[in-house]
C-alpha positions as CSV (number, residue, x, y, z in Angstrom):
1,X,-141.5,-15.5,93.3
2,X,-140.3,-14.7,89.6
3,X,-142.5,-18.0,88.5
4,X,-145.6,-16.5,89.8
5,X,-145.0,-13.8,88.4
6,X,-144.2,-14.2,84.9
7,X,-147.3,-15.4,83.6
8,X,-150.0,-12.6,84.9
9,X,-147.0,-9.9,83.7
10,X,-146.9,-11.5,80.5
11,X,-150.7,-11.6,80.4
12,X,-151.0,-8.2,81.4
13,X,-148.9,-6.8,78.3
14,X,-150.7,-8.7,76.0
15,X,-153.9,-7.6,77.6
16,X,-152.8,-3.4,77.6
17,X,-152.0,-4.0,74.2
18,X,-155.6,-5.4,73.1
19,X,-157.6,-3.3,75.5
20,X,-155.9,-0.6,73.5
21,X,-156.5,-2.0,69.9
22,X,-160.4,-2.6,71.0
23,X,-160.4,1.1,72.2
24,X,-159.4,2.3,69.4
25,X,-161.7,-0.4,67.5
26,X,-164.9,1.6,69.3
27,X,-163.6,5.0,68.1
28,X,-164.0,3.7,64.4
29,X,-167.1,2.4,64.8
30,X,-168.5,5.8,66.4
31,X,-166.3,7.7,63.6
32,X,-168.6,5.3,61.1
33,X,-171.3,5.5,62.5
34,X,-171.6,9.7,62.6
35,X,-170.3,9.4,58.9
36,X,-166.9,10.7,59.4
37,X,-164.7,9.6,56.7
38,X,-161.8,12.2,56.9
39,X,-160.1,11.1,59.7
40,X,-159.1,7.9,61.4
41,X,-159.4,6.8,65.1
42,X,-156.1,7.6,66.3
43,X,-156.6,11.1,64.8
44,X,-159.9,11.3,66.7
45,X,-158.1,10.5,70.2
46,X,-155.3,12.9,69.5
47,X,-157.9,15.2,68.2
48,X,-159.9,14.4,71.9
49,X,-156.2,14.4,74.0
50,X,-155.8,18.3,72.5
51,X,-158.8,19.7,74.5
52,X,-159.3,23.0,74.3
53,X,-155.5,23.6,75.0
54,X,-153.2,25.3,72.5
55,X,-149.8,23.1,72.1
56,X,-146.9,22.0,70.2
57,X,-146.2,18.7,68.4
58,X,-143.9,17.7,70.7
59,X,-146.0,18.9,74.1
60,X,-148.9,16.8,72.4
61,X,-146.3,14.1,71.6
62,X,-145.7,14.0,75.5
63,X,-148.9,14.9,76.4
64,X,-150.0,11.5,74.6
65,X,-147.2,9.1,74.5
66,X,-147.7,9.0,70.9
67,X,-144.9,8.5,68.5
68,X,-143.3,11.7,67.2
69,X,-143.3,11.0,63.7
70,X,-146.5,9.5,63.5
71,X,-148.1,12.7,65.2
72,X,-146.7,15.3,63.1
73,X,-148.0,13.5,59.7
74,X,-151.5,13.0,62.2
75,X,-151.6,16.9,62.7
76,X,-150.5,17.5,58.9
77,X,-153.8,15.5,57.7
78,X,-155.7,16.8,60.7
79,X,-155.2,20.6,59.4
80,X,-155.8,19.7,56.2
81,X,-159.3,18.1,56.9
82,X,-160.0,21.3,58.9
83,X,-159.9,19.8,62.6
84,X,-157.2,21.8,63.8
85,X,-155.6,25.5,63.3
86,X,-151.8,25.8,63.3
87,X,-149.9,29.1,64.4
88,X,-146.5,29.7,64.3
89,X,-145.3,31.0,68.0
90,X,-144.2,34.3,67.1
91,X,-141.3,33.4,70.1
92,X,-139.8,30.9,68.4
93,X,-141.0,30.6,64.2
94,X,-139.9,27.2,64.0
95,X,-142.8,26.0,66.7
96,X,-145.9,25.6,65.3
97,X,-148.8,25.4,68.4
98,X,-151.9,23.6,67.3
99,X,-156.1,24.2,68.6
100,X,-159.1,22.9,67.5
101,X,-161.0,24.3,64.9
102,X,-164.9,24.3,65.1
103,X,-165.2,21.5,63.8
104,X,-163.1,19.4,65.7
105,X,-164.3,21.4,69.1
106,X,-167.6,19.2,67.8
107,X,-166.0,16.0,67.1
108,X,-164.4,16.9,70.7
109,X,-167.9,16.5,72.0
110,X,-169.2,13.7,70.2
111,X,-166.7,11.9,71.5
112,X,-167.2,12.6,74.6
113,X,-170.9,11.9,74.3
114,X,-169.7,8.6,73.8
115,X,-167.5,8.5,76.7
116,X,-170.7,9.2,78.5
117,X,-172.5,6.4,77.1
118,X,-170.1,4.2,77.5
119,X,-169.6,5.7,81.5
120,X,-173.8,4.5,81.4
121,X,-172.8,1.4,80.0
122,X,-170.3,0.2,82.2
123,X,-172.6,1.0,85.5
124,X,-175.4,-0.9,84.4
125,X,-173.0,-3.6,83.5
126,X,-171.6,-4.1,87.1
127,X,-168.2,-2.3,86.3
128,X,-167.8,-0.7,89.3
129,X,-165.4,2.9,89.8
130,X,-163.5,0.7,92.9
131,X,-162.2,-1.6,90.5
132,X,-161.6,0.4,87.1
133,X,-159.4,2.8,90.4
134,X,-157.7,-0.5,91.2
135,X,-157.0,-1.6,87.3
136,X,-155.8,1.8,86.9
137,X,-153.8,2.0,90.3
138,X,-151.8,-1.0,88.8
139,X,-151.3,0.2,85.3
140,X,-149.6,3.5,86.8
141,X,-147.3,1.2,88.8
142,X,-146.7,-0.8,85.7
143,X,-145.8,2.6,83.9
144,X,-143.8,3.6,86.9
145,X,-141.9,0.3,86.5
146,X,-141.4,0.6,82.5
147,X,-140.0,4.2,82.8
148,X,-137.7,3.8,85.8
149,X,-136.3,0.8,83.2
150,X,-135.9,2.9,80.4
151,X,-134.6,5.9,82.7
152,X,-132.6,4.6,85.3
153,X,-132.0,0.6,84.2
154,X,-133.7,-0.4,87.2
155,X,-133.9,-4.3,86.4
156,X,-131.4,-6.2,86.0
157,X,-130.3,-7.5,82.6
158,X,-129.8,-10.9,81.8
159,X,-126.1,-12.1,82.1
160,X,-125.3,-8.7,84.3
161,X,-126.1,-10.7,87.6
């Protein structure tokens, strides 16, 4: 069984990994496009990921899987270009809870004007909701699988067997 299986798991990283660099890929392009210049693509999915919630760095951090340092120095430049508002939680000073301004409330929606587009798009191309549930339905157990790794070591290590 491990044969059969090491080929489509190997294919399946490789594959998360482009999906996700072609995703991000279309979020420039759109960014371009509307003549946005002062923030990047991974800023505008963070940016998108905040919602109209009110968080931390490190609840976004979890929120989005991003990493830590990379999100702080994200927010930094996203305050500075004026898509965010930071507060200090007057609980604890050293937390700093992040919203969207105005303007990124309407970068919020223009991205997800997009998202409907592309929702359109995929329809009249055949993509059905049955199998993006099913392609989704196998990354969660992949997820599932990577975390129970990471938190309980549940696969066995070569030269421990």
């Amino acid at each position: 069984m491990e044969m059969a299986l090491r080929q489509p798991y190997y294919d399946s990283i490789l594959l998360i990994e482009r999906l996700h660099r072609h995703f991000l890929e279309v979020l420039k392009v759109e960014l371009d496009r509307l003549g946005m210049q002062d923030i990047n693509n991974v800023q505008s999915l963070i940016l998108y990921n905040i919602g109209d919630d009110e968080l931390t760095v490190g609840e976004l951090t979890a929120r989005g899987y991003y990493l830590g340092s990379n999100v702080s120095y994200n927010v930094k430049k996203m305050h500075e270009n004026g898509y965010l508002t930071q507060e200090r939680s007057p609980h604890d000073r050293r937390s700093v809870r992040v919203r969207l301004s105005d303007k990124g409330l309407l970068l919020r929606d223009r991205i997800s004007e997009l998202f409907a587009r592309q929702v359109d798009a995929l329809d009249r191309n055949g993509l059905a909701a049955g199998e993006l549930a099913n392609a989704n339905d196998t990354m969660r157990k992949l997820e599932r699988f990577w975390t129970s790794s990471l938190s309980y070591g549940a696969y066995v290590a070569p030269g421990t067997q």
